[in-house]
DOMI-681722 format. One record per residue (C-alpha): y, x, z; residue number from 0. Coordinates in pm, 1 decimal. Layout:
BEGIN
mike py=Y px=X pz=Z nuvo=NUM;
...
This chain:
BEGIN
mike py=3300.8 px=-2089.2 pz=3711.2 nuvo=0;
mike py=3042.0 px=-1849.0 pz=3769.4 nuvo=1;
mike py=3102.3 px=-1442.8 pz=3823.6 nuvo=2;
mike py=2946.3 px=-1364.9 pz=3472.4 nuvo=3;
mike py=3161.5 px=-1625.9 pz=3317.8 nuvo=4;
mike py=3498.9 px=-1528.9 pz=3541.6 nuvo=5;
mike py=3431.3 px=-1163.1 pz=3442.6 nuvo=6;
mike py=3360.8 px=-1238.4 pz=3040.9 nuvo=7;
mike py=3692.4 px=-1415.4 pz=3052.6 nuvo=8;
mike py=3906.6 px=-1140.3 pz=3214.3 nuvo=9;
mike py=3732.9 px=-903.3 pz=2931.3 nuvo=10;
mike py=3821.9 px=-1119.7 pz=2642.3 nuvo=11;
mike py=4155.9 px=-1122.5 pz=2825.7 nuvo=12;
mike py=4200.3 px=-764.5 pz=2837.7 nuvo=13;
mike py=4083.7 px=-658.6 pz=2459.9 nuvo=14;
mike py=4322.0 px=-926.6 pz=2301.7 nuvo=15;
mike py=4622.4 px=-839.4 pz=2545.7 nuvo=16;
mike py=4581.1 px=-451.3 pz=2628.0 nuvo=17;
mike py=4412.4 px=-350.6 pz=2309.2 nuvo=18;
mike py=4098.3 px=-211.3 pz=2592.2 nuvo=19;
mike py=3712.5 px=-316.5 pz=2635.8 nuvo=20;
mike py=3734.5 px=-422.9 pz=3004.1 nuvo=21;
mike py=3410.0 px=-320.1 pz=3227.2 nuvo=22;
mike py=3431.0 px=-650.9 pz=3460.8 nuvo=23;
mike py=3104.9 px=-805.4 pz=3535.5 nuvo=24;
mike py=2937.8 px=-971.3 pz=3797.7 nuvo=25;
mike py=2860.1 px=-714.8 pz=4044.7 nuvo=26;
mike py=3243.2 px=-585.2 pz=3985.8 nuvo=27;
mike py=3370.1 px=-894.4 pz=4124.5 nuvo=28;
mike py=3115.8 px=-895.8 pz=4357.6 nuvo=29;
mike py=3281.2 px=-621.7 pz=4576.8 nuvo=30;
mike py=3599.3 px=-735.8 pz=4466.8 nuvo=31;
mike py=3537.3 px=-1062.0 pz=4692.6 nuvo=32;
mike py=3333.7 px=-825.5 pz=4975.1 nuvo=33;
mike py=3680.5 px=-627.9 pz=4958.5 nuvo=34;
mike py=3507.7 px=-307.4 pz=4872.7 nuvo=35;
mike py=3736.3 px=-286.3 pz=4646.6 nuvo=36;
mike py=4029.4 px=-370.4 pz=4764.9 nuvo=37;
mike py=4291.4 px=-360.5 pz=4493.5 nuvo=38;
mike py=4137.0 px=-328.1 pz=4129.4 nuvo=39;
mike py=4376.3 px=-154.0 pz=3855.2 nuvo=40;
mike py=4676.3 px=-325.7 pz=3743.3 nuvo=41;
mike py=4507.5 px=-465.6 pz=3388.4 nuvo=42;
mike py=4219.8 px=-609.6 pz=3548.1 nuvo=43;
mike py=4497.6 px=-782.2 pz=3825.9 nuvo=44;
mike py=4647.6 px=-928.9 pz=3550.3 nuvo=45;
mike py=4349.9 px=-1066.3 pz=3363.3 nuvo=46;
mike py=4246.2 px=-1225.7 pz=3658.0 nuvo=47;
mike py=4536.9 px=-1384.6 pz=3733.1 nuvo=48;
mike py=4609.2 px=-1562.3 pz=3384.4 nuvo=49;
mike py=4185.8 px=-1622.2 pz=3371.0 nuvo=50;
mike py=4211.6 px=-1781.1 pz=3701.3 nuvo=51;
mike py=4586.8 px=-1952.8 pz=3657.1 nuvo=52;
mike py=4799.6 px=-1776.2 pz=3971.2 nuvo=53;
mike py=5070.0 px=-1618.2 pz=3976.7 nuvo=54;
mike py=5082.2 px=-1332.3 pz=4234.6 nuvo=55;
mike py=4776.0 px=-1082.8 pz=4341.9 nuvo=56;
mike py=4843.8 px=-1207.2 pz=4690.0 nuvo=57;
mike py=4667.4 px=-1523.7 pz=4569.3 nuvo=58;
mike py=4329.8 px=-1294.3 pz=4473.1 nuvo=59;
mike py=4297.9 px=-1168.2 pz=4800.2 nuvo=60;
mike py=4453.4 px=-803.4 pz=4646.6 nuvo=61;
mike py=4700.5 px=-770.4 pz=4921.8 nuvo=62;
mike py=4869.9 px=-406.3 pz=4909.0 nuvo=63;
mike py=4928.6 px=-426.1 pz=5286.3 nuvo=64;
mike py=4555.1 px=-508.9 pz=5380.8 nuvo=65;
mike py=4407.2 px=-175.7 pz=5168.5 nuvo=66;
mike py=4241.7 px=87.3 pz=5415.8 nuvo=67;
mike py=4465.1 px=449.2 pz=5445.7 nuvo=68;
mike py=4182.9 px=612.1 pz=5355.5 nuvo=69;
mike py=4136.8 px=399.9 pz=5037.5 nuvo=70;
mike py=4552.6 px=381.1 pz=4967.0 nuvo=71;
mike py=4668.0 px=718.5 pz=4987.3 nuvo=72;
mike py=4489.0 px=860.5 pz=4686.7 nuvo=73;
mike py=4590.1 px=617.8 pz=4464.8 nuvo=74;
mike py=4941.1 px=616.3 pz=4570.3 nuvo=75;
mike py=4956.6 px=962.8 pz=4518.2 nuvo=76;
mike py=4845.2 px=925.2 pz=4133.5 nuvo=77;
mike py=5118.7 px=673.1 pz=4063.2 nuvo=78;
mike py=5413.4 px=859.8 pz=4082.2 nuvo=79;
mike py=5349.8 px=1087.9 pz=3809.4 nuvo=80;
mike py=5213.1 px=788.4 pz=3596.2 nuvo=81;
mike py=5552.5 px=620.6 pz=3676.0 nuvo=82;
mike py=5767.1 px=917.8 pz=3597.9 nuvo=83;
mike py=5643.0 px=989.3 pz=3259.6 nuvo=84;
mike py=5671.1 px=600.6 pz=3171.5 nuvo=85;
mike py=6019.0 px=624.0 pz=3221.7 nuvo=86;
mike py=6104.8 px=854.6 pz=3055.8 nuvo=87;
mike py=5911.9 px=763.1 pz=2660.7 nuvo=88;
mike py=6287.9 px=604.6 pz=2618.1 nuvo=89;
mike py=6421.9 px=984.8 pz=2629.3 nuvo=90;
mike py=6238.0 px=1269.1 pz=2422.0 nuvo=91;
mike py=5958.5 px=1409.4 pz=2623.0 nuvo=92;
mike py=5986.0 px=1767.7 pz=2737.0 nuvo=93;
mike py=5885.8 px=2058.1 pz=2962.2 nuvo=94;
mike py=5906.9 px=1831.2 pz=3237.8 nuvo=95;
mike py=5714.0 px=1542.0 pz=3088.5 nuvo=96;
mike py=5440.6 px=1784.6 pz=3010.6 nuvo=97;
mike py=5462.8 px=1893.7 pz=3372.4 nuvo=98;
mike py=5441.9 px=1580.2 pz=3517.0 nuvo=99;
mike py=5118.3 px=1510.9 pz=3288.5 nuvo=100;
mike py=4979.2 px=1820.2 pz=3431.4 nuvo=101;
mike py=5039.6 px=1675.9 pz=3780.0 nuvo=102;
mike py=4865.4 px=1360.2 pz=3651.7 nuvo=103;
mike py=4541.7 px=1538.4 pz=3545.8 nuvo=104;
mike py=4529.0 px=1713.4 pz=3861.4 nuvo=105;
mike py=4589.2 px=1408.9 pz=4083.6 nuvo=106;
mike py=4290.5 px=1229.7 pz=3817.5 nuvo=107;
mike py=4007.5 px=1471.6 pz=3848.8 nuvo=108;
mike py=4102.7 px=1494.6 pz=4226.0 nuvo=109;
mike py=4016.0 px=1130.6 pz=4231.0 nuvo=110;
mike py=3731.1 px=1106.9 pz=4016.3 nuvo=111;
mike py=3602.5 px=1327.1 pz=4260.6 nuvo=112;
mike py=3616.8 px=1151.5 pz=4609.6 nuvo=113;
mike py=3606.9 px=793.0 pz=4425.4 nuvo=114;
mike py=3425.3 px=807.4 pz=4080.2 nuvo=115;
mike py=3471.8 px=759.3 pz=3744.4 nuvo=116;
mike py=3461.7 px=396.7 pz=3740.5 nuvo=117;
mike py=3802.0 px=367.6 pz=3924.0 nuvo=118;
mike py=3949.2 px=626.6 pz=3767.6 nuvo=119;
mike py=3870.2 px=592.0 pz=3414.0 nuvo=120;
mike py=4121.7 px=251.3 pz=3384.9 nuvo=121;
mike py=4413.2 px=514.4 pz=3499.8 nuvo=122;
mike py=4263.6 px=813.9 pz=3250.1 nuvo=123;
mike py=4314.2 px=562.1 pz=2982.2 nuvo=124;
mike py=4634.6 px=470.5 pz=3029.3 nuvo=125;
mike py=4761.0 px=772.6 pz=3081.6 nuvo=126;
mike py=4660.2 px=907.2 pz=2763.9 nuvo=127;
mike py=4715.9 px=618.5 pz=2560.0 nuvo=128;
mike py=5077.5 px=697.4 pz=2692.4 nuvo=129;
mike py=5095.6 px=1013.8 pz=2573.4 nuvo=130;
mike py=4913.8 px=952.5 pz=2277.7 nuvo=131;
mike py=5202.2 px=731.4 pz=2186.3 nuvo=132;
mike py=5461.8 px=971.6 pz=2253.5 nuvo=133;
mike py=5333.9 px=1211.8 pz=1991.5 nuvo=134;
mike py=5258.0 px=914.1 pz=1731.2 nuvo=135;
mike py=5622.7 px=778.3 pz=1719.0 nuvo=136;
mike py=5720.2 px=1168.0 pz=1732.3 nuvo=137;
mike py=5924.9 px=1115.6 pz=2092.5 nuvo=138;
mike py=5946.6 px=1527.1 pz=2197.0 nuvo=139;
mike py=6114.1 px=1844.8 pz=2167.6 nuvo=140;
mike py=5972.1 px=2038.9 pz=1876.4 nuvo=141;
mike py=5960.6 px=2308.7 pz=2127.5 nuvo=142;
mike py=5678.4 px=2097.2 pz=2330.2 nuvo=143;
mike py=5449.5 px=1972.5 pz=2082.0 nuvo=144;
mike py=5180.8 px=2228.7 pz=2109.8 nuvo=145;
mike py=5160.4 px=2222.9 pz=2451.6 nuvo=146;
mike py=5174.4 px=1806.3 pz=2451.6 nuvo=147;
mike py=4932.3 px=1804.0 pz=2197.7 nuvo=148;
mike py=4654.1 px=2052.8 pz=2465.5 nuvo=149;
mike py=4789.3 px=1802.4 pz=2728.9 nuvo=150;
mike py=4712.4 px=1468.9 pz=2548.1 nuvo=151;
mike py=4372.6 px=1654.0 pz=2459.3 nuvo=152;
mike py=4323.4 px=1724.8 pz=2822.6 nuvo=153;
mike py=4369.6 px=1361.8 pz=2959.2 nuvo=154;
mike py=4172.0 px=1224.0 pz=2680.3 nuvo=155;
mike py=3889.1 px=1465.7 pz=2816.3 nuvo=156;
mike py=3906.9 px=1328.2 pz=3158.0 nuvo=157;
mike py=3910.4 px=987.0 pz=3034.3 nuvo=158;
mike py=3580.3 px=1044.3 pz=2838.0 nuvo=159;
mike py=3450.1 px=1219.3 pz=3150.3 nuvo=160;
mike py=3542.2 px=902.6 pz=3341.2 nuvo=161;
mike py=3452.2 px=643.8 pz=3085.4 nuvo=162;
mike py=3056.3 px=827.5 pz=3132.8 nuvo=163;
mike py=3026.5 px=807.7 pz=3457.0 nuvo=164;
mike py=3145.2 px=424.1 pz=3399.5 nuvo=165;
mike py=2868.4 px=396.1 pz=3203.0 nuvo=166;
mike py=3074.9 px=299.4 pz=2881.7 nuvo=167;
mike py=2936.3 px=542.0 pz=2647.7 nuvo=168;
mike py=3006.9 px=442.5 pz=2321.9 nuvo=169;
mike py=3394.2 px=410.3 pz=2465.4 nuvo=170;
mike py=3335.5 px=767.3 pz=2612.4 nuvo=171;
mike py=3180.6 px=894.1 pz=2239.2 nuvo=172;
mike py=3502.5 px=776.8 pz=2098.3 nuvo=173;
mike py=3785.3 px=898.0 pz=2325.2 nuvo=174;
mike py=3556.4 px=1231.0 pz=2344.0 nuvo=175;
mike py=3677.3 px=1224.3 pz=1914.2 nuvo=176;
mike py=4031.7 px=1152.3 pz=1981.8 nuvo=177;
mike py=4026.9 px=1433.7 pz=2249.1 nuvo=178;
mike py=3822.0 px=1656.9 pz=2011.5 nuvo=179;
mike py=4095.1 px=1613.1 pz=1726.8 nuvo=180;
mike py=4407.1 px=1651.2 pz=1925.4 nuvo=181;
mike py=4253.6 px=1969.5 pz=2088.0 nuvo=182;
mike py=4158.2 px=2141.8 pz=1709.8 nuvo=183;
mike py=4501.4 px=2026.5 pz=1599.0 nuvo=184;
mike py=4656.7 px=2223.3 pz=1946.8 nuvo=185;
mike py=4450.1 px=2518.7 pz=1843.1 nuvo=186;
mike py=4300.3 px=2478.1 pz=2225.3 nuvo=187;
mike py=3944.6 px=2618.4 pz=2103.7 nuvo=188;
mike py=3851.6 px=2625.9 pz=2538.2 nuvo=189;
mike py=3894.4 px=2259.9 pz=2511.7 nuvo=190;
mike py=3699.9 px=2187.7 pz=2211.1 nuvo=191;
mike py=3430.8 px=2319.8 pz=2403.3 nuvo=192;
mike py=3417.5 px=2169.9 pz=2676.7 nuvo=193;
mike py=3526.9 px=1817.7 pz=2498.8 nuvo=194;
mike py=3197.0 px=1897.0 pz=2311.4 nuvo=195;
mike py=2970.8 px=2004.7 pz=2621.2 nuvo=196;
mike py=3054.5 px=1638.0 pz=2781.0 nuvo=197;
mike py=2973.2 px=1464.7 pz=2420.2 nuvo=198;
mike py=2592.5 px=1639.4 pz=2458.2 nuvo=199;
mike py=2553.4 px=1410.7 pz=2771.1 nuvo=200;
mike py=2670.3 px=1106.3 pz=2611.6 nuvo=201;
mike py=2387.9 px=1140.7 pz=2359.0 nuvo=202;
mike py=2170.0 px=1221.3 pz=2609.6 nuvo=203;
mike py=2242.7 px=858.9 pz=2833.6 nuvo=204;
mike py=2210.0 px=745.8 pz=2469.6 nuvo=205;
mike py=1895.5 px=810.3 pz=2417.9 nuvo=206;
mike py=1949.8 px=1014.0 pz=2202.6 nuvo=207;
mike py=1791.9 px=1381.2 pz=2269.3 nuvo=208;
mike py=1811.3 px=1499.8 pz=1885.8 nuvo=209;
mike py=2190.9 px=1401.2 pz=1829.7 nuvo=210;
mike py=2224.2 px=1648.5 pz=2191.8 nuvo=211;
mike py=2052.3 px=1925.7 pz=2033.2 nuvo=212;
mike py=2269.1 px=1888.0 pz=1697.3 nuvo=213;
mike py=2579.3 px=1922.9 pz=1912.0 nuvo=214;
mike py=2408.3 px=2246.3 pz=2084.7 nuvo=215;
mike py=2297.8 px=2421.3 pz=1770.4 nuvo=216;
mike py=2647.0 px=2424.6 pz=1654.2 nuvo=217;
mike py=2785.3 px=2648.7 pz=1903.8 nuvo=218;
mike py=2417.8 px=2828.9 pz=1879.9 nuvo=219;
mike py=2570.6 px=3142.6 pz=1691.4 nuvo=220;
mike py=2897.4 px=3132.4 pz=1808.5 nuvo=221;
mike py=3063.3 px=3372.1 pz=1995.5 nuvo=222;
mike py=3134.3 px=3196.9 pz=2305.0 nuvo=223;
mike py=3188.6 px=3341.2 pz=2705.5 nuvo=224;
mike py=2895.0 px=3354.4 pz=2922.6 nuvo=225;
mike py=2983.9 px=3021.2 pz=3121.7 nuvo=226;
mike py=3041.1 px=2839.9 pz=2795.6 nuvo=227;
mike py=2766.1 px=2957.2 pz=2676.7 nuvo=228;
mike py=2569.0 px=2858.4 pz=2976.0 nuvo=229;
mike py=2675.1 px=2521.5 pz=2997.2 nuvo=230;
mike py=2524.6 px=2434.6 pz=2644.1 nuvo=231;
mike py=2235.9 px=2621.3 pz=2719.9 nuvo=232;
mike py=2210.1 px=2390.2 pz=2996.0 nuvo=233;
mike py=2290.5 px=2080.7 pz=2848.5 nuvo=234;
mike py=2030.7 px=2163.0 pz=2575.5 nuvo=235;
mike py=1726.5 px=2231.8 pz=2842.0 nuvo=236;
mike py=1825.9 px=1861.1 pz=2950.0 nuvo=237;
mike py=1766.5 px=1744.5 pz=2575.9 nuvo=238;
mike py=1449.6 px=1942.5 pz=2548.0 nuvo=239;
mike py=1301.2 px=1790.2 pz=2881.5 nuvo=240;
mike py=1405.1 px=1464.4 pz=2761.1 nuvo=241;
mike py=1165.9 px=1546.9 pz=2459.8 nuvo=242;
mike py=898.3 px=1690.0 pz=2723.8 nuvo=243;
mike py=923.5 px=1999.5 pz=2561.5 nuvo=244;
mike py=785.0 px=2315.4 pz=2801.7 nuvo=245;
mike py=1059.0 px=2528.4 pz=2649.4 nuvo=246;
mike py=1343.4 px=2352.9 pz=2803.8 nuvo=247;
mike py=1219.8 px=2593.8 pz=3173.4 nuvo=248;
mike py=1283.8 px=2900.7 pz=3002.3 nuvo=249;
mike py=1620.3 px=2775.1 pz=2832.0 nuvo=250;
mike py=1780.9 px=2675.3 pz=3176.8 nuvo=251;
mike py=1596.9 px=3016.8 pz=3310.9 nuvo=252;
mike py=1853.5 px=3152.1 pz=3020.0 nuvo=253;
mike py=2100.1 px=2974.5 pz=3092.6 nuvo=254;
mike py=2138.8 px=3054.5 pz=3466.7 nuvo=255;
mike py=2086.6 px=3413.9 pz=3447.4 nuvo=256;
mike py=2395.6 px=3404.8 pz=3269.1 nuvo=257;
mike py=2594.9 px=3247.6 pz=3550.0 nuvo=258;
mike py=2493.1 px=3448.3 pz=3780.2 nuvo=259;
mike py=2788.6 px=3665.9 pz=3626.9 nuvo=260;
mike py=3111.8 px=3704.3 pz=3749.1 nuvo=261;
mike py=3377.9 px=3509.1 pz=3620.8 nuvo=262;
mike py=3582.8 px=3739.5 pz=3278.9 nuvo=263;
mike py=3901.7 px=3677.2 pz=3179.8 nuvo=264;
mike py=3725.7 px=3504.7 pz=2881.3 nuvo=265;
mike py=3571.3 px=3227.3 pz=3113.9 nuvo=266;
mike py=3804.9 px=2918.7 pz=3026.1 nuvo=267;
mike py=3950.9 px=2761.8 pz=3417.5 nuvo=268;
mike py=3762.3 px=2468.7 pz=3373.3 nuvo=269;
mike py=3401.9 px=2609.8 pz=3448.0 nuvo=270;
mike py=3447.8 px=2628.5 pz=3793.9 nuvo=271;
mike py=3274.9 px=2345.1 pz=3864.3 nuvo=272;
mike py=2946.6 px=2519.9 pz=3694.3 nuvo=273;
mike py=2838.3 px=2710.1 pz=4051.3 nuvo=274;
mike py=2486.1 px=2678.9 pz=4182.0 nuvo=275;
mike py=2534.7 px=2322.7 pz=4327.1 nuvo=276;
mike py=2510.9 px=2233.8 pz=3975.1 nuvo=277;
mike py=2259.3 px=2444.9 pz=3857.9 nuvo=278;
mike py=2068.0 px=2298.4 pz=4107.6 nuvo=279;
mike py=2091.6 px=1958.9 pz=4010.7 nuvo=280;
mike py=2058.0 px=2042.1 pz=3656.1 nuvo=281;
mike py=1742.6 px=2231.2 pz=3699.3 nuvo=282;
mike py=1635.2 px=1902.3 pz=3873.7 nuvo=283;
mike py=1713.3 px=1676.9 pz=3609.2 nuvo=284;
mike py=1508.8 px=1911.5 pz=3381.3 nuvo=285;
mike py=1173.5 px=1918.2 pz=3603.6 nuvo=286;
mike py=1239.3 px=1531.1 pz=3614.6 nuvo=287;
mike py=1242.0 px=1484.5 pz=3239.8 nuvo=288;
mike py=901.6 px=1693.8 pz=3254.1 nuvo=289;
mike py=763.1 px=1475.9 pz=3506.2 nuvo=290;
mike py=753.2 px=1737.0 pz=3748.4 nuvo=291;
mike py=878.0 px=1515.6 pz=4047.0 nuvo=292;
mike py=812.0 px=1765.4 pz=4344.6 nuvo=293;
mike py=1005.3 px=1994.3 pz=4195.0 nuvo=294;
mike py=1305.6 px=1777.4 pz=4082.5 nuvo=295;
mike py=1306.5 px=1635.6 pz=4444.8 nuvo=296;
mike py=1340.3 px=2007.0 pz=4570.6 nuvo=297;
mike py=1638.3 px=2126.0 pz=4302.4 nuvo=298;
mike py=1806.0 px=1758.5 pz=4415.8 nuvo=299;
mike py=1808.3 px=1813.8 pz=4777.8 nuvo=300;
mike py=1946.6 px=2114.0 pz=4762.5 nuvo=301;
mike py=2190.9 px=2050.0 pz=4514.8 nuvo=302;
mike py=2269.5 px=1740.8 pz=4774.0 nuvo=303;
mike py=2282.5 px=1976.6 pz=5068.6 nuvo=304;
mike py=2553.6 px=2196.3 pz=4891.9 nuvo=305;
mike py=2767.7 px=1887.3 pz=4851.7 nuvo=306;
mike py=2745.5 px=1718.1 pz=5178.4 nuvo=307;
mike py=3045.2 px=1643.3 pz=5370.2 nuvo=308;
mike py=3314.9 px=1798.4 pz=5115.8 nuvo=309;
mike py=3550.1 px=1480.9 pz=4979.3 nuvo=310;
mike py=3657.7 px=1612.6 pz=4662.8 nuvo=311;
mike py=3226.7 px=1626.8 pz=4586.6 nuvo=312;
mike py=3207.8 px=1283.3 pz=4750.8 nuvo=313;
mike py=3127.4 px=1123.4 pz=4375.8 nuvo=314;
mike py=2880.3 px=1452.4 pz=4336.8 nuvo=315;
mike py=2694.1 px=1387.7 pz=4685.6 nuvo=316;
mike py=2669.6 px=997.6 pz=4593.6 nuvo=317;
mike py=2476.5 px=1033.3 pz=4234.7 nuvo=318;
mike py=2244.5 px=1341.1 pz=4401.2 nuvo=319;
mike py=2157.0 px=1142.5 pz=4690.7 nuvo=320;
mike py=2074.1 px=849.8 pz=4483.9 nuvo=321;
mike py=1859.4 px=1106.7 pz=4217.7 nuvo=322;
mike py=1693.6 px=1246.1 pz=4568.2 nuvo=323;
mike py=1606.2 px=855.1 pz=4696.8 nuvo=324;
mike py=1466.3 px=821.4 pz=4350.5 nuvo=325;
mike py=1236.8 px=1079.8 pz=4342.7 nuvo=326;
mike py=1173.5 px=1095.5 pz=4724.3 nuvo=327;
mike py=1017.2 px=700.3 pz=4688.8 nuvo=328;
mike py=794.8 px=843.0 pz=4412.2 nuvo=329;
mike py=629.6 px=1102.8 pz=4592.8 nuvo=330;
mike py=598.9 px=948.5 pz=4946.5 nuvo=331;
mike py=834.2 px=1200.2 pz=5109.5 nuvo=332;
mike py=960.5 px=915.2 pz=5352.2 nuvo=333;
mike py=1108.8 px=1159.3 pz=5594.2 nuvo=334;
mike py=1358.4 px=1283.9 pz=5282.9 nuvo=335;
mike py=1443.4 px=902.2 pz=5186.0 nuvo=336;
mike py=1571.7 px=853.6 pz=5528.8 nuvo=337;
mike py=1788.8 px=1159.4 pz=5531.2 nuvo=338;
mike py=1968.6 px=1049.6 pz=5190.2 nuvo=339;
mike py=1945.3 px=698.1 pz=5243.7 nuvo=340;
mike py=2174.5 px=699.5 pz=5577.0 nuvo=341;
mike py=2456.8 px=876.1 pz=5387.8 nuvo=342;
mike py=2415.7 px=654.1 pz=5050.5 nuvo=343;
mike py=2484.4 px=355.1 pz=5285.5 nuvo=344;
mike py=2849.7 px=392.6 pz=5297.8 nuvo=345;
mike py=2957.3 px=514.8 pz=4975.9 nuvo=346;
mike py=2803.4 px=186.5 pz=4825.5 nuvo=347;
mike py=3127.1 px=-2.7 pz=4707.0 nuvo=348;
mike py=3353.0 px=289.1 pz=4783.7 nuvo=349;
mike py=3254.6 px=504.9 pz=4574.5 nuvo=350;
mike py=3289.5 px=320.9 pz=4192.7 nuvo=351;
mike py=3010.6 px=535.1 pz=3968.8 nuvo=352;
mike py=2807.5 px=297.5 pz=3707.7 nuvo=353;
mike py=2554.7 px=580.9 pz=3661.8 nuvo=354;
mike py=2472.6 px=588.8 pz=4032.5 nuvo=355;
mike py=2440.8 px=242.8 pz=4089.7 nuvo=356;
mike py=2249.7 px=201.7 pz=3795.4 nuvo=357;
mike py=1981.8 px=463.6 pz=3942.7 nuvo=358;
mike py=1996.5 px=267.0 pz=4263.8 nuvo=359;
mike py=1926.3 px=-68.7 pz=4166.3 nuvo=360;
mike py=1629.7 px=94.0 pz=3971.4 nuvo=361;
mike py=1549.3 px=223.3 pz=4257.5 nuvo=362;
mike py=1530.6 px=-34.5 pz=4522.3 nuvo=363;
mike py=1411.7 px=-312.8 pz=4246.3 nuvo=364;
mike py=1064.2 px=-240.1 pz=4401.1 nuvo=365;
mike py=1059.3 px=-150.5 pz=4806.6 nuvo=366;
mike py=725.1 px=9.1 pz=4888.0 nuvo=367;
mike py=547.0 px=-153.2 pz=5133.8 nuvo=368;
mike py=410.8 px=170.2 pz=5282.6 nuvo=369;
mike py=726.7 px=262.6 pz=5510.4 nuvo=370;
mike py=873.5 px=192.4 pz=5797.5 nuvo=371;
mike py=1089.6 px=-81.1 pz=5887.6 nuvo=372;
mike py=1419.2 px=134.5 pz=5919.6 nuvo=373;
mike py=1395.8 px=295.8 pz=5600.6 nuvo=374;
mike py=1267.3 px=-50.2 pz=5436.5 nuvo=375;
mike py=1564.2 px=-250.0 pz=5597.6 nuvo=376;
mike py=1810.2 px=74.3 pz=5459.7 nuvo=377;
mike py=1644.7 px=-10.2 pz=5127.6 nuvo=378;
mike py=1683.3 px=-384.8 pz=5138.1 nuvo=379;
mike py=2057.1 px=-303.5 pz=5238.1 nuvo=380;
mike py=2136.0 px=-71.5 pz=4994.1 nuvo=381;
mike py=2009.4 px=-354.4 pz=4711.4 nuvo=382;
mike py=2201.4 px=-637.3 pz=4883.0 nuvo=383;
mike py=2536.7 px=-400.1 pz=4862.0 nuvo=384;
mike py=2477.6 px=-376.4 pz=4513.1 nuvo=385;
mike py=2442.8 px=-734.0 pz=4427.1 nuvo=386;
């Protein structure tokens, strides 16, 4: 049996036992067998063992014992929380089940960080789809419902977050709904937002630029804080680039005199993250959509240097540096390939983003023959990682 057919199995596996569209494929299994990956999430364990006919994970090569610290303790540290609040749907959920989902959401995002969404996003999932069920067979305290309700919104946020940089947008579109309702029916109008603000970028890997801009021109008039604000004025120079349109320059120029604000007290917790590490790589994905390549390259690198070396940015330093390799191949600037190249190298199969290997394997489909032998053999390494 080959990958393609061991991974379409475990898929069909998963949607007609766990209800989910697995995201196993080839190149998944690929660094499942290189041990990149050393121990996979529990659903895709299990569809590989009743695809493949064993009984224990032991027999996959997934041996808890054998995983890496480095690669063991975050996980770990997500589980107990996960654990908790499955033990206690039995009992009616309360304060301390929303707490612990708080914890969760925490411990998610810090791991989407340092390993990407597409580890993540199989935990984001099912920790919603917990909770979900919770408040569907009415299991709570009347007193927590509310709060529940902003929480379950919250996780299904992440989880869309996750499922993008997966690259399983349609999923992402659809979880982004579920997230969207539970937040309007919470009254948590911060979360709509920003629910909203991440469904502009699904469009957008879509291909779809107009369905962005529809999302944008809703919140157009609205009275919204300065960050908020900001963010859809930057997610809406992104759709205007994508539609080469010159205006989309003085919309980011907008947008980021606005963040250049302090933070108010009506600036929702969540737009931290919005800083000038991602204005910069924002402004570079808009000179990119105008073709101005020189440009982008300059926004990425700096964008990449802002990054560097911090783990909880270790997803954020892996997609820039593969967006600065991009556009560093395409105008000659060899010098600047090498620099991002040598730190790509070993986040390839540790750090699990669909959107940033995609951009790789673009990248290195086509080595130029122009550059030297230590950058080409970097190249050549980078595509045989991937395979």
């Amino acid at each position: 049996m080959s990958r393609a057919e061991l991974a379409e199995q475990a898929n069909r596996w998963l949607a007609a036992n766990m209800g989910s569209s697995g995201a196993l494929d080839a190149h998944a299994l690929a660094r499942y067998e290189r041990g990149a990956v050393v121990r996979p999430n529990r659903d895709y364990r299990a569809a590989l063992r009743s695809v493949l006919g064993v009984t224990e994970d032991s027999e996959l090569g997934f041996d808890r014992a054998s995983a890496p610290a480095a690669r063991r303790t975050p996980s770990a540290r997500a589980l107990p929380a996960d654990n908790a609040v499955s033990e206690r749907i039995d009992a009616p959920a309360d304060s301390d089940t929303v707490s612990e989902l708080r914890v969760t959401i925490d411990r998610l995002v810090a791991l989407d960080g340092s390993l990407g969404g597409g580890e993540v996003a199989p935990l984001a999932l099912r920790a919603f789809r917990r909770t979900q069920r919770i408040l569907d067979q009415g299991s709570y305290r009347a007193s927590v419902e509310r709060d529940l309700e902003a929480t379950a919104a919250e996780l299904a946020e992440v989880a869309g977050w996750c499922l993008i940089d997966a690259g399983r947008f349609t999923e992402a579109h659809r979880v982004n709904a579920e997230a969207l309702r539970l937040a309007v029916i919470a009254g948590d109008t911060s979360m709509e937002w920003f629910v909203m603000s991440n469904d502009v970028l699904v469009s957008l890997y879509q291909g779809n630029p107009y369905g962005a801009l529809r999302i944008v021109r809703r919140f157009s008039e609205a009275n919204l804080p300065n960050r908020v604000r900001a963010l859809f004025e930057i997610r809406q120079a992104r759709a205007l680039a994508a539609l080469e349109s010159p205006a989309a320059l003085d919309v980011f120029d907008k947008a980021r005199s606005e963040l250049t604000e302090s933070f108010t007290h009506r600036d929702p917790s969540w737009t931290w993250w919005v800083d000038q590490r991602e204005l910069a790589v924002q402004r570079g994905h808009v000179h990119d959509g105008l073709g101005h390549s020189h440009d982008a390259l300059r926004d990425m690198l700096e964008s990449w240097e802002l990054s560097r070396g911090k783990e909880h940015l270790r997803w954020a330093t892996y997609i820039t540096a593969a967006n600065a390799l991009r556009l560093s191949l395409r105008v000659g600037a060899w010098q600047e390939a090498e620099r991002v190249t040598t730190e790509i190298l070993p986040m390839v199969g540790e750090v699990s983003s669909v959107r940033t290997e995609s951009i790789l394997r673009r990248t290195v489909a086509e080595i130029p023959r122009n550059i030297s032998s230590t950058l080409a053999g970097e190249l050549e390494q980078i595509r045989t990682e991937l395979d």
